[in-house]
C-alpha positions in Angstrom: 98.4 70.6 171.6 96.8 68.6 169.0 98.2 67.4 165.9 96.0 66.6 162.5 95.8 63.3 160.5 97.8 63.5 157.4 97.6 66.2 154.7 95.8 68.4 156.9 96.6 71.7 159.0 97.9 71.9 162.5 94.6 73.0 164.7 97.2 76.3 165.8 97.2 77.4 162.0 93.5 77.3 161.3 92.8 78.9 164.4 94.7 82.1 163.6 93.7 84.5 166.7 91.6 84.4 168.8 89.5 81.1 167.3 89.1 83.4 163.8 89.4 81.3 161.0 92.9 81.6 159.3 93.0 82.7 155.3 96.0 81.0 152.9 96.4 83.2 150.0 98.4 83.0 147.1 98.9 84.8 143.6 97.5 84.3 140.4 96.8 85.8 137.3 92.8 87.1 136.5 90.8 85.5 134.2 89.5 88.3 131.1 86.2 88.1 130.3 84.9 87.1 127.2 83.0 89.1 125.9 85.6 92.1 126.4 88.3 89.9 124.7 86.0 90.1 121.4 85.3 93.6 121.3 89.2 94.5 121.8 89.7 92.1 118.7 87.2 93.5 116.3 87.8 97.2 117.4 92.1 96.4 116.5 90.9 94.6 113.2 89.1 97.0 112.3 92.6 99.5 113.0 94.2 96.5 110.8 91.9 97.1 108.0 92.3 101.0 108.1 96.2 101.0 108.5 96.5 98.4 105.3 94.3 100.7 103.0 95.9 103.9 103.9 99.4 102.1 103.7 98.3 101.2 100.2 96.8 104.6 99.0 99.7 106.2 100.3 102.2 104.0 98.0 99.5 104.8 95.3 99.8 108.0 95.9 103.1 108.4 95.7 103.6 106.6 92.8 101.4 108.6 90.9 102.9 111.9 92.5 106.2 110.8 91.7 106.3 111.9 88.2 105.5 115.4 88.8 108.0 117.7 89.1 106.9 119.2 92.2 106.8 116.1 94.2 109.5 117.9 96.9 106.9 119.8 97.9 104.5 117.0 98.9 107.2 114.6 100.3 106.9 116.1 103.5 103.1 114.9 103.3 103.9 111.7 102.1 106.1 110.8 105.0 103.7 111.9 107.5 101.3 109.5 106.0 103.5 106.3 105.7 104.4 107.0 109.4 101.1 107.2 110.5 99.6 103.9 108.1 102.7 102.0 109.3 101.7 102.6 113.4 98.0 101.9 112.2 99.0 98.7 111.0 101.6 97.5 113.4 100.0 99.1 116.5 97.0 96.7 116.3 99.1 93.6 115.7 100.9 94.2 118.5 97.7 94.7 121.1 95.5 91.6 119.3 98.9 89.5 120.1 98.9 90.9 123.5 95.1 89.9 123.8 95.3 86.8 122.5 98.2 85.7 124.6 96.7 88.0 127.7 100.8 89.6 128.2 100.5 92.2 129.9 103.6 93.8 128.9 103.0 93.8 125.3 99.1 95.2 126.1 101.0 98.2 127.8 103.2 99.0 124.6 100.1 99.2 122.7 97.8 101.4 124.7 100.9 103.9 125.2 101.5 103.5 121.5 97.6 104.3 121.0 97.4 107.2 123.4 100.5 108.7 121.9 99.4 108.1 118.2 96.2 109.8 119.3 97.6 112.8 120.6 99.1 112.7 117.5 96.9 112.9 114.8 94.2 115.1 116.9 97.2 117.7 117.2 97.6 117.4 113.6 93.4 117.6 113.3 93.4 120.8 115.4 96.8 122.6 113.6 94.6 121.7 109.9 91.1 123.4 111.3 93.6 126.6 112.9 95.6 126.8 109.3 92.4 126.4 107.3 92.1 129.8 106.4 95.9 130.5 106.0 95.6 127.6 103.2 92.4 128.8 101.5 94.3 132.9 101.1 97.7 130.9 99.9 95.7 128.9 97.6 93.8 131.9 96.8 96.7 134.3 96.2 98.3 131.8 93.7 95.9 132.4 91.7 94.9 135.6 91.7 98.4 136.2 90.8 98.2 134.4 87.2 95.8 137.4 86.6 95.7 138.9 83.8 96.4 136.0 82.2 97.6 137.3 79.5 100.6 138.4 81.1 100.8 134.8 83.3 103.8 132.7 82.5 103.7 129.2 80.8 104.1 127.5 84.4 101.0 129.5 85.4 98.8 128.5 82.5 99.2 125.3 82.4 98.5 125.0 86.3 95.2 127.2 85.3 94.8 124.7 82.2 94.9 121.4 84.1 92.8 123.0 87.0 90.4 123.9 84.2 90.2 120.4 82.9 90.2 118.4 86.5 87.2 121.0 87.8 85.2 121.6 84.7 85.5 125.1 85.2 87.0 128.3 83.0 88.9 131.4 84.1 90.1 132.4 87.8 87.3 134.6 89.0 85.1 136.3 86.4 85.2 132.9 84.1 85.5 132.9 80.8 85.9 136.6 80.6 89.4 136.4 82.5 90.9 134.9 78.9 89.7 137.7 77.0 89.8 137.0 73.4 92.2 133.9 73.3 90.0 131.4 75.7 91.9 128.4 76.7 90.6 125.4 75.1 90.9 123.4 78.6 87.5 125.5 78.6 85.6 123.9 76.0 82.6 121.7 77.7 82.7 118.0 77.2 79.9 117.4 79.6 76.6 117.5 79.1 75.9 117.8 82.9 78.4 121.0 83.5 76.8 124.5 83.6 77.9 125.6 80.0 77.6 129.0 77.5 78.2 129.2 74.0 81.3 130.8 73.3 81.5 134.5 72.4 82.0 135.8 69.0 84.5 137.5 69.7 86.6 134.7 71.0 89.3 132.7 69.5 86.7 129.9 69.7 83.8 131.1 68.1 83.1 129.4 64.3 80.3 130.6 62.5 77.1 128.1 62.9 78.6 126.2 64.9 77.5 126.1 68.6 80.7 125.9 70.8 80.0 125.7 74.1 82.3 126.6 77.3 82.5 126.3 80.7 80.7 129.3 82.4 81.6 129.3 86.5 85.2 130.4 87.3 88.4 127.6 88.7 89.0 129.5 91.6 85.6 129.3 94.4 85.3 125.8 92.7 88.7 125.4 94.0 88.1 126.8 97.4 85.0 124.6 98.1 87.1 121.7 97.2 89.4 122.8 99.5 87.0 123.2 102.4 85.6 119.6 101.1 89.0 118.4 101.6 90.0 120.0 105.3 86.7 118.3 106.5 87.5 115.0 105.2 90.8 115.3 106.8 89.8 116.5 110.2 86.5 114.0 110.5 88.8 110.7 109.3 91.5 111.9 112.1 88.4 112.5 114.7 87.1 108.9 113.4 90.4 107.3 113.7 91.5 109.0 116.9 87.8 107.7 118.5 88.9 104.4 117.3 92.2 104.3 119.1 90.8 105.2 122.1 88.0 102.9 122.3 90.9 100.1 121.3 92.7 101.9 124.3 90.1 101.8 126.8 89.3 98.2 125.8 93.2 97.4 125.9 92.8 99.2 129.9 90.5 96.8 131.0 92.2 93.9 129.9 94.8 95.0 132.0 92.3 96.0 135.1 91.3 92.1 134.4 94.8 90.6 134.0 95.9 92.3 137.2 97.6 89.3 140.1 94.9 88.4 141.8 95.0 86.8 145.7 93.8 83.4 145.4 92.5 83.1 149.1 91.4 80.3 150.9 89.5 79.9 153.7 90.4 77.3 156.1 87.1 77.5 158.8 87.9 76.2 162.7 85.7 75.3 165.2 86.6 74.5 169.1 83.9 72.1 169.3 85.7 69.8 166.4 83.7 66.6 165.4 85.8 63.8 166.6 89.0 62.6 163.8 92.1 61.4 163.4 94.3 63.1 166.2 96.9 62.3 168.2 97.6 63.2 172.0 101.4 65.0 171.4 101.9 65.0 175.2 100.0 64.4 178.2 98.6 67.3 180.3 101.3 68.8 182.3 100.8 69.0 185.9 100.6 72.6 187.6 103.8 74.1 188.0 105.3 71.5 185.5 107.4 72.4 182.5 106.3 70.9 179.7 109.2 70.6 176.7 107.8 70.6 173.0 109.4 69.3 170.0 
C-alpha cells in the first residue's frame, strides 16, 4: 500500500472501486440569481406601495364615515379592509427581508401568507360578482319603497335629497314627476353640464319669468350604474391584487428552488499509471504465503 505526501489523499480513497474516481461531497447553501432577486423586490414594493395607500384610504374613510349615524352598518366593511391593507403592508416586508437576507424560513411564511391572502380576496371577488344582483334589488327596493314620496318619512327624504345632490339627478324613477307639485330643491340644476328642464308651472318652483331649471333623469338607474361601476372596480382591483400576490408568490418559490442545500462535490480523479511523487514504501512486499500486519 502506498501512502501520499502531505495534505493529500491516501491512493485507496481516490480509487474508490474498481479504479473509479472517488467524489467528496459536502453541503452548501445555493447561490440566487440576480436577476430573480430584483424582480421579487420590485413586484413586493410595489405590494408595499398598495398596502400603504389602501391602509391610508381606509383610515380616511373611516374618519369621514365616522360621523354618520349609520356607521354600524359599514364597520363590518371597514374591518375587512384594515385587515386586508395591514397583510398588504406587512406581508411584503416580511418576503423583501426574507430576500434580502436569502432565510429561507421567513420566504416560507410569506409565500403561505401570499397564497392564503389570495385565496382570500378572490373568494371575496367571486362572493361580490355571485351577490351582485342581490345588491342592485336591495338597493333597488330601498327606494322604490320612499315612493310616493309624499307619504316617505323624513329619514327617507333626506336619503333621496342627498342622493339627489351627490348624483345630479331628481326623483326615484319617473324624475321630477315622482315629487309632484312640491319638487325637492336638491333638484334645482347647478351645472351647466347636467341634462336639465325648466321647472313646471305647476311646481312649487316655478316663478313667473324666471327660468328655473331642474334636473330631468331620475336617482335611481343613475344609482344602479354606479353600483355596477362600483362591483367592477371592486372585483378587477381584487383580480389585480390577487395576480400580484401570486406573481410575488411564484417569484418567492424560486428563490426557495434556488436556496435549496446544494452538494458541493468534488472530484478527486485517479490513475494507476501515477506520474512519479512524493511516496513512501509502508512495507515491503510480502512473500507468498506470508502475513503481512498493517498499522
Amino acid at each position: 500500500m502506498w501512502k501520499s505526501g502531505p495534505g493529500c489523499l491516501r491512493n485507496r480513497d481516490m480509487e474508490g472501486v474498481n479504479g473509479i474516481p472517488r467524489r467528496i461531497a459536502g453541503d452548501k447553501m445555493g447561490k440566487v440569481n440576480i436577476w430573480l432577486k430584483r424582480s421579487f423586490i420590485i413586484a413586493a414594493s410595489l405590494m408595499t406601495i398598495i398596502g400603504a395607500l389602501m391602509l391610508a384610504g381606509t383610515l380616511f374613510s373611516h374618519g369621514h364615515f365616522s360621523r354618520d349615524e349609520q356607521i354600524e352598518h359599514m364597520i363590518m366593511g371597514i374591518n375587512v379592509m384594515y385587515t386586508v391593507s395591514i397583510l398588504l403592508l406587512l406581508l411584503p416586508i416580511v418576503g423583501l427581508y426574507g430576500a434580502c437576507k436569502e432565510k429561507r424560513w421567513v420566504l416560507i411564511v410569506f409565500t403561505i401568507g401570499t397564497i392564503l391572502c389570495s385565496l382570500f380576496v378572490l373568494y371575496l371577488a367571486v362572493n361580490i360578482l355571485i351577490m351582485r344582483s342581490v345588491i342592485i334589488n336591495l338597493v333597488s327596493g330601498l327606494y322604490l319603497h320612499m315612493q310616493p314620496i309624499s307619504n316617505a318619512s323624513e329619514m327617507d327624504l333626506a336619503v333621496l335629497q342627498e342622493t339627489q345632490t351627490e348624483l345630479e339627478c331628481c326623483g326615484v324613477q319617473q324624475g321630477y314627476m315622482d315629487w309632484g307639485y312640491n319638487i325637492s330643491e336638491s333638484c334645482l340644476c347647478n351645472d351647466t353640464l347636467a341634462d336639465c328642464v325648466a321647472a313646471p308651472r305647476n311646481s312649487s318652483l316655478f316663478i313667473e319669468n324666471t327660468p328655473v331649471m331642474i334636473y330631468k333623469e331620475p336617482c335611481l338607474p343613475i344609482l344602479i350604474s354606479h353600483l355596477n361601476v362600483a362591483i367592477n372596480l371592486v372585483v378587477g382591483i381584487s383580480m389585480g391584487l390577487t395576480s400580484l400576490w401570486m406573481l410575488s408568490c411564484a417569484l418567492s418559490i424560486a428563490i426557495l428552488y434556488q436556496l435549496r442545500p446544494k452538494k458541493d462535490t468534488l472530484v478527486v480523479a485517479y490513475s494507476r499509471e501515477a506520474k512519479t511523487g512524493n511516496y513512501a514504501v509502508l512495507a515491503e512486499p510480502a512473500e507468498p504465503g506470508e502475513t503481512v500486519e498493517l498499522t
